[in-house]
C-alpha positions in Angstrom: -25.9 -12.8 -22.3 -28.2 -10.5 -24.5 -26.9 -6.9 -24.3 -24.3 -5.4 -22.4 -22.3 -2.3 -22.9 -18.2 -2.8 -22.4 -17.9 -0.4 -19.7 -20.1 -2.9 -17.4 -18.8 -6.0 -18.3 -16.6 -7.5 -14.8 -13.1 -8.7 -15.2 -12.7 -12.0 -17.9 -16.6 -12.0 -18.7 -17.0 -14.3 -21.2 -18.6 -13.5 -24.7 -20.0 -15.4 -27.9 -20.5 -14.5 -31.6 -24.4 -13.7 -31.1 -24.0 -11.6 -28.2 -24.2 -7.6 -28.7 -22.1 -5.5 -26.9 -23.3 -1.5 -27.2 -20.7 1.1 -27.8 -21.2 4.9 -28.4 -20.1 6.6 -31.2 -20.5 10.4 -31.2 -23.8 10.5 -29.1 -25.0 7.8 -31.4 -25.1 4.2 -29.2 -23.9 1.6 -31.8 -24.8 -2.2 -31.4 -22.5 -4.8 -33.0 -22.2 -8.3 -32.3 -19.1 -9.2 -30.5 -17.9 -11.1 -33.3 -17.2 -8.3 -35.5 -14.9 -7.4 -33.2 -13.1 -10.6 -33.0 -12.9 -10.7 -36.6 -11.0 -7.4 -36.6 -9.0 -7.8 -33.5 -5.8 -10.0 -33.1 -6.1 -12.7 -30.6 -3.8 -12.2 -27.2 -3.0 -16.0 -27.1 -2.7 -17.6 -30.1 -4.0 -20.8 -31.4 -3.1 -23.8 -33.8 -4.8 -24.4 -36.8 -4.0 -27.1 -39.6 -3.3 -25.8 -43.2 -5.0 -29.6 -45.5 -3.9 -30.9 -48.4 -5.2 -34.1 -49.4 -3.3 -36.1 -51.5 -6.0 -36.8 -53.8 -5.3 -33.2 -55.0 -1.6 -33.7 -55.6 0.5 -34.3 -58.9 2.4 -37.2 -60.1 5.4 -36.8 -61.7 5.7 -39.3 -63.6 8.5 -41.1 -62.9 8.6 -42.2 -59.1 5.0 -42.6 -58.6 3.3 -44.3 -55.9 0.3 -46.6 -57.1 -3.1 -45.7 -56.2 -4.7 -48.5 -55.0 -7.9 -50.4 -53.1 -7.5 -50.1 -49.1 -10.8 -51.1 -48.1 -14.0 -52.2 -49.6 -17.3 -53.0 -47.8 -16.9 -56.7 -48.0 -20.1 -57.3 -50.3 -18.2 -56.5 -53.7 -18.1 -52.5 -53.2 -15.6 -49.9 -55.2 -13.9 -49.3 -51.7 -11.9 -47.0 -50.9 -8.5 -45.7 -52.3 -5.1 -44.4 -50.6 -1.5 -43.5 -52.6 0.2 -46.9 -51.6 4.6 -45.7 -51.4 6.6 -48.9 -52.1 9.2 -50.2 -49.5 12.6 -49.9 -52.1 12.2 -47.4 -54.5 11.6 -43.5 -53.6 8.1 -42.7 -54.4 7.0 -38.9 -54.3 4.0 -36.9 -55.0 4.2 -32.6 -55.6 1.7 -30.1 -54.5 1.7 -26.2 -53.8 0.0 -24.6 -51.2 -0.4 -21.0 -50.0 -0.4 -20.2 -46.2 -3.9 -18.3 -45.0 -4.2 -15.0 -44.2 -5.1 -16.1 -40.4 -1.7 -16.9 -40.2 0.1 -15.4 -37.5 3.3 -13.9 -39.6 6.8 -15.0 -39.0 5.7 -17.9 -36.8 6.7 -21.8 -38.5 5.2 -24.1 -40.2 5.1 -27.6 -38.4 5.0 -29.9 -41.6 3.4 -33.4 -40.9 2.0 -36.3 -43.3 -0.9 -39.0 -41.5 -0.3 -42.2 -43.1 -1.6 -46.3 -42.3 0.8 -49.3 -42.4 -0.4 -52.0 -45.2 0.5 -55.0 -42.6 1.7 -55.7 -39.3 5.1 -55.1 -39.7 6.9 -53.3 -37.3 9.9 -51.8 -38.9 10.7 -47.7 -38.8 9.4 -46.0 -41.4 10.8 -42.0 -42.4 9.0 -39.6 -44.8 9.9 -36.4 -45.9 9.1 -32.7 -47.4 11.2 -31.0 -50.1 10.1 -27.6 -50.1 10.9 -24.0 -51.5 8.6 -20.9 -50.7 8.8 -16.7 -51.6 6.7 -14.3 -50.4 4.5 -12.2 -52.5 6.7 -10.7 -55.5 9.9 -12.8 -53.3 11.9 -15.2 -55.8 11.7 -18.7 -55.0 15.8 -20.3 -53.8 16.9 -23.6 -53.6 14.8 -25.9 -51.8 15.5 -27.8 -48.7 14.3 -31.5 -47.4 13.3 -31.8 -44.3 13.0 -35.6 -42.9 10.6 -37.2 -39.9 12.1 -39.2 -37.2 12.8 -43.0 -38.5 9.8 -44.4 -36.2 8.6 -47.5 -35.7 5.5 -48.8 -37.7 2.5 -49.8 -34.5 1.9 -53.2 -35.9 -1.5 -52.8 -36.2 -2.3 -52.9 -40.4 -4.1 -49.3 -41.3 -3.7 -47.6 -38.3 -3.8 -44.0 -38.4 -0.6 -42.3 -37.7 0.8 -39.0 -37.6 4.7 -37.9 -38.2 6.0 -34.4 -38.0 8.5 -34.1 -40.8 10.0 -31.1 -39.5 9.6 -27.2 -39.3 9.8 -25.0 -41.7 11.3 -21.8 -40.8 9.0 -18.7 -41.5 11.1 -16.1 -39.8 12.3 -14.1 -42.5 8.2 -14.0 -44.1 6.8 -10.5 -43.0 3.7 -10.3 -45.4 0.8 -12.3 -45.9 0.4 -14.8 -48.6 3.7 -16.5 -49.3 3.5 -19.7 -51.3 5.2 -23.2 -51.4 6.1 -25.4 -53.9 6.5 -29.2 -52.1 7.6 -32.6 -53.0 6.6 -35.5 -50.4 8.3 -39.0 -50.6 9.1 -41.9 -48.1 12.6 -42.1 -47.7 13.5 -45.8 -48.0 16.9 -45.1 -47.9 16.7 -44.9 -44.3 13.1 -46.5 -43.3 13.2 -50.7 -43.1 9.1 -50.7 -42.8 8.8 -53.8 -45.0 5.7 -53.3 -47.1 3.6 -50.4 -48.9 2.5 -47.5 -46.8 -0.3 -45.5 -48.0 -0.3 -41.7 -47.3 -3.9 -40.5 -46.3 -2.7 -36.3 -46.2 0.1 -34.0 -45.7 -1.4 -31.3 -43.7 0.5 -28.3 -41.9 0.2 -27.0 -38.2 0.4 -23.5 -38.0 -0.3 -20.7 -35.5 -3.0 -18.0 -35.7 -3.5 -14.6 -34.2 -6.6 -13.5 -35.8 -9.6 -14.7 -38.2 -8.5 -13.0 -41.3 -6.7 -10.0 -42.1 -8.0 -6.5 -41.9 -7.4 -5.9 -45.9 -7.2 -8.4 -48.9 -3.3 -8.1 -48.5 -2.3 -6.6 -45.1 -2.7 -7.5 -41.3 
């Protein structure tokens, strides 16, 4: 498609980025490419996007740290590769904070998950979880709460890649842009009978989207 004006364009015509769609303005004909108007515009359907944070930018506390140790290394004497290694009897946590984009589609939660790879083959259940408090922009921050994944079996497979939702976070009461969190993550051994280190590659957050951005620096 090169140029086309609104007015002829049939029923669920497709469009890209590049494409220029010609408007009128006065009785001035204005050219803009379609994706300045996707940029503006909230999206009918919505989609999922993943909010990172990789655990190489987290804090220790100091106290109930997991090691960080060699996974992998190329097998000819290289540094390798490193992972956050959570032992199998004492609670292990690392703490983060993380502000949710402006893409966001407001009120809509937060589906909290961690990816993670067994150290062995054993095939016990392993649980993680988030503790978690946010506000809102000039909001006070409350009591936090803990949300916990399903206890689920390990594959058997040593350093598969696995995902586990943790649980939602409820994001209902949030009507402006930019609220914060302030997290903890851990493996609850309490409850999990995996019987070895697990390594936790990223906590990472699925959340819903309406638009690319918002039409100001604070408001939708």
């Amino acid at each position: 498609m090169a140029e086309v004006k609104i007015s002829d364009l049939p029923a669920a015509t497709s469009v890209i980025g590049s494409d220029l769609i010609a408007g009128v303005e006065s009785a001035t004909t204005k050219k803009i490419k379609a994706e300045h108007i996707l940029m503006t515009k909230s999206l009918t359907a919505t989609r999922w996007e993943d909010l990172r944070v990789p655990v190489t930018s987290t804090k220790k506390g100091g106290v109930n740290d997991p090691d960080f140790e060699q996974v992998l290394t190329d097998g000819a004497g290289s540094q390798g590769v490193y992972a956050f290694a959570f032992d199998k009897t004492s609670e292990q946590e690392l703490f983060f904070n993380v502000q949710v984009p402006h893409n966001w589609k407001i009120g809509t939660d937060l589906c909290a998950h961690v990816h993670w790879a067994p150290k062995d083959t054993d095939t016990g259940t392993i649980q993680w979880g988030l503790e978690y408090t946010l506000a809102e922009r000039d909001g006070v921050f409350g009591a936090s709460t803990i949300i916990l994944s399903v206890a689920t079996a390990a594959p058997g497979v040593a350093l598969t890649h696995k995902e586990l939702c943790t649980g939602d976070i409820d994001m209902s009461a949030v009507t402006t842009l930019s609220p914060m969190l302030m997290c903890r993550v851990f493996r609850n051994v309490a409850v999990d009978t995996y019987n070895n280190d697990a390594y936790l590659i990223e906590v990472d957050f699925h959340y819903q989207i309406d638009s690319l951005g918002s039409a100001s620096e604070t408001v939708k």
